[in-house]
C-alpha positions as CSV (number, residue, x, y, z in Angstrom):
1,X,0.0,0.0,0.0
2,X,2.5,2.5,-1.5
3,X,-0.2,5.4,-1.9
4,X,-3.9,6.5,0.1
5,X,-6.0,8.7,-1.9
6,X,-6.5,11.6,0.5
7,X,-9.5,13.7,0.7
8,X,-9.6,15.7,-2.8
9,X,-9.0,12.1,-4.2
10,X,-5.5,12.6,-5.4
11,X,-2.8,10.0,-4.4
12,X,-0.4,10.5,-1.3
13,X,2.6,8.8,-0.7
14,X,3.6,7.5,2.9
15,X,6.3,10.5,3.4
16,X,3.8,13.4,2.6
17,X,1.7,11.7,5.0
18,X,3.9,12.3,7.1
19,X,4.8,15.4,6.8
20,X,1.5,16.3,6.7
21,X,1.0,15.1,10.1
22,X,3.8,16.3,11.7
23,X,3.2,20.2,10.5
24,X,-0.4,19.4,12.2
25,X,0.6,18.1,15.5
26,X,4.0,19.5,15.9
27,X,8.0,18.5,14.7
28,X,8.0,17.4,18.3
29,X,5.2,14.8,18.4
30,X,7.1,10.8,19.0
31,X,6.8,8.8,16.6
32,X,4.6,5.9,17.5
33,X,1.8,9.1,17.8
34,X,2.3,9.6,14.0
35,X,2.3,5.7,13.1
36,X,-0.7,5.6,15.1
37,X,-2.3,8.6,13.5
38,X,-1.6,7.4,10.1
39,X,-3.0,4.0,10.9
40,X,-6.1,5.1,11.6
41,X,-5.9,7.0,8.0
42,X,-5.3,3.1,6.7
43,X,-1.6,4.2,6.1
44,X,1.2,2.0,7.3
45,X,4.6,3.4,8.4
46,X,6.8,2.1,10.8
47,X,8.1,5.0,13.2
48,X,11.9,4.3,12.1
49,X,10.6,5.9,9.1
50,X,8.8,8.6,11.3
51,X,12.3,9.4,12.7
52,X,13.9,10.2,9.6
53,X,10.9,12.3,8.2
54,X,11.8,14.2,11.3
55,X,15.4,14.4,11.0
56,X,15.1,15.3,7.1
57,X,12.1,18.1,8.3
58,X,14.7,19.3,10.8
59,X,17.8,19.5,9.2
60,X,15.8,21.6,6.7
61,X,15.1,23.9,9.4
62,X,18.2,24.2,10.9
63,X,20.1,25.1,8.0
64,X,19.0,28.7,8.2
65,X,22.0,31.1,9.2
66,X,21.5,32.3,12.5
67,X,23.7,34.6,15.1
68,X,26.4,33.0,16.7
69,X,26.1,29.6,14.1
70,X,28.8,28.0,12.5
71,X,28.0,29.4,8.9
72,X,29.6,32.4,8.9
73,X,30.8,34.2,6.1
74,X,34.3,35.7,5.6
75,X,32.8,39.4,5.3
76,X,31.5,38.7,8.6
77,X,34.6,37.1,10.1
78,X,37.3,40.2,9.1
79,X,34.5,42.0,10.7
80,X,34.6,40.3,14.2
81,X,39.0,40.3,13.7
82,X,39.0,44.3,13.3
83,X,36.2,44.5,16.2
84,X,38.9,42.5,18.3
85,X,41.8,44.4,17.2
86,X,39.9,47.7,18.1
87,X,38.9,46.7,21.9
88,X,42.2,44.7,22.9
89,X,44.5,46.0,20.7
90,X,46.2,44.2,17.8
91,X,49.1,42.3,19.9
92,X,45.9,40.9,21.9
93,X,43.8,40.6,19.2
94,X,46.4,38.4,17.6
95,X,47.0,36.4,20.6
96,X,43.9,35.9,21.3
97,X,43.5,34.4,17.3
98,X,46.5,32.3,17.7
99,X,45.2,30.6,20.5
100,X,41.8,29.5,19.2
């Protein structure tokens, strides 16, 4: 049973289902909930596939660039250096860089 017709009649696969029910109850609703939702839809998923839905629905979400992440950009790097090198000084600032 690769595909349930939902309510307009159109075929859904088990992934948008999903999806689908994890933007209605929340990213944070455990897994067995959603196999147990979608079971009562007549959709079988087993919740290791629940869990990666979740993972994939996440990592889309955290990939934005936020303050203080990991992704920044050189522009904003030379601008953090000079900000150091204005506050301690540059033999400071230098140290400082040397020893991260």
């Amino acid at each position: 049973m690769a595909k349930k017709a939902d309510e307009g009649g159109a075929k859904v696969n088990k992934s948008e289902a999903i999806r689908r029910v994890l933007t209605e109850m929340g990213i944070d609703t455990s897994p067995k909930v959603v196999v147990e939702r979608l079971a009562q839809e007549g959709i079988e998923v087993k919740a290791q596939v629940v869990s990666v839905m979740k993972g994939r629905m996440r990592g889309k979400a955290s990939k934005v660039q936020t303050p203080g992440s990991d992704n920044l950009n050189v522009v904003e790097l030379v601008a953090m250096a000079k900000t150091l090198k204005e506050q301690l000084g540059r033999e400071q600032a230098r140290k400082l860089i040397d020893t991260v």
